[in-house]
C-alpha positions in Angstrom: 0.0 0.0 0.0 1.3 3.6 -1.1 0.6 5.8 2.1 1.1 8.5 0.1 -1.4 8.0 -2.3 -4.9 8.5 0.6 -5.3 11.3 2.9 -5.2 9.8 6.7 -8.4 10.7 9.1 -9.2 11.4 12.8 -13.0 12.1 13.8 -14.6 13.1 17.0 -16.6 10.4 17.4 -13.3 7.9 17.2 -11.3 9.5 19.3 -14.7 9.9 22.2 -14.8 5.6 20.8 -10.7 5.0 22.1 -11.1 7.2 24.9 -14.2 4.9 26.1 -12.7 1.6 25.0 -8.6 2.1 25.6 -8.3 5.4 27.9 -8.8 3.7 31.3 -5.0 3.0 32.4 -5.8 0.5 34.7 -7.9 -0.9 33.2 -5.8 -1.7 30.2 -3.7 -2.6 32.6 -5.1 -5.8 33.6 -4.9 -7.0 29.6 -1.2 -5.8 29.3 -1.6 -2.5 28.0 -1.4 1.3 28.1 -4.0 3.7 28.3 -4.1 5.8 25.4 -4.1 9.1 25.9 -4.0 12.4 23.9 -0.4 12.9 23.3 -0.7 9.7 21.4 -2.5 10.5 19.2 0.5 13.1 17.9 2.9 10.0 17.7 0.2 9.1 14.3 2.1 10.8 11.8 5.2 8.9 12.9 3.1 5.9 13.2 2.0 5.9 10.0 5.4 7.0 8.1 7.6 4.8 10.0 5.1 1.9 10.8 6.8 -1.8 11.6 4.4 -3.0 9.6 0.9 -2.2 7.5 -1.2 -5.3 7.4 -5.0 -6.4 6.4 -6.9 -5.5 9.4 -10.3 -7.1 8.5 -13.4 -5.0 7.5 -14.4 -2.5 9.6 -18.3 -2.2 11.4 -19.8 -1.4 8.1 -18.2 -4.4 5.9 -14.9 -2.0 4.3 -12.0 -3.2 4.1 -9.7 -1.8 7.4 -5.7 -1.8 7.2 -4.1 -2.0 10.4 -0.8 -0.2 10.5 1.8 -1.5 13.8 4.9 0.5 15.4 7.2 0.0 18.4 8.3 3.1 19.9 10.2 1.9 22.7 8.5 -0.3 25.0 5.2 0.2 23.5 3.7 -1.1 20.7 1.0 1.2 19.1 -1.8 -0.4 16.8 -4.2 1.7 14.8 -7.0 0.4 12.6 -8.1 2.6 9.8 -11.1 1.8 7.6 -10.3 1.9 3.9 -12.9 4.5 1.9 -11.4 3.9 -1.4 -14.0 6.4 -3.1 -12.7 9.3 -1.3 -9.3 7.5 -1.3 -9.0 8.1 2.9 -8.1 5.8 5.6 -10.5 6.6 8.6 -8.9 5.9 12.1 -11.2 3.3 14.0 -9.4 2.8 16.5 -6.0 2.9 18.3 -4.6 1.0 21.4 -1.2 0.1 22.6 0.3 -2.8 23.9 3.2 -3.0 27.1 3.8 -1.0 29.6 5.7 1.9 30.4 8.4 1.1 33.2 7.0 4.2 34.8 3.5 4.6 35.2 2.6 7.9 32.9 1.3 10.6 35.1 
């Protein structure tokens, strides 16, 4: 895939969706990972351009196909899912989360 080639997207609604599913430190605690939180979502640029890897990421809640791009910074691994919208050529953020944690517990 040619990132290059679609324009990336962040919407309210997502980032009220992560905050709800993946914003509770402790609770992502108990499953291994990181709560994310909104400087995270400035590390998406760097995601996407430097990214580990991009990979099929199924089809997202309304049957597109979703890409799901991966990237370790550090001790945390950062997964975003972004649903493919190939007639506006766009990749929609569904979600984000992050897996390990920090060896300091972010304030």
């Amino acid at each position: 895939m040619r990132r290059e080639l679609y324009d990336w997207a962040i919407d309210a609604f997502t980032v009220r969706k992560v905050a709800k599913d993946h914003g509770d430190d402790a609770a992502e605690a108990k499953s291994g990972q990181t709560g994310v939180r909104v400087e995270d979502y400035a590390l998406l640029p760097r995601i996407i351009a430097e990214a580990d890897r991009i990979e099929y990421g199924g089809t997202s809640d309304l049957g597109r196909p979703a890409v799901r791009v991966v990237m370790r910074i550090g001790c945390l691994e950062y997964w975003a899912v972004f649903e493919v919208r190939t007639r506006r050529r766009m990749l929609a953020l569904q979600t984000l989360w992050i897996r390990g944690r920090p060896p300091v517990i972010r304030p």
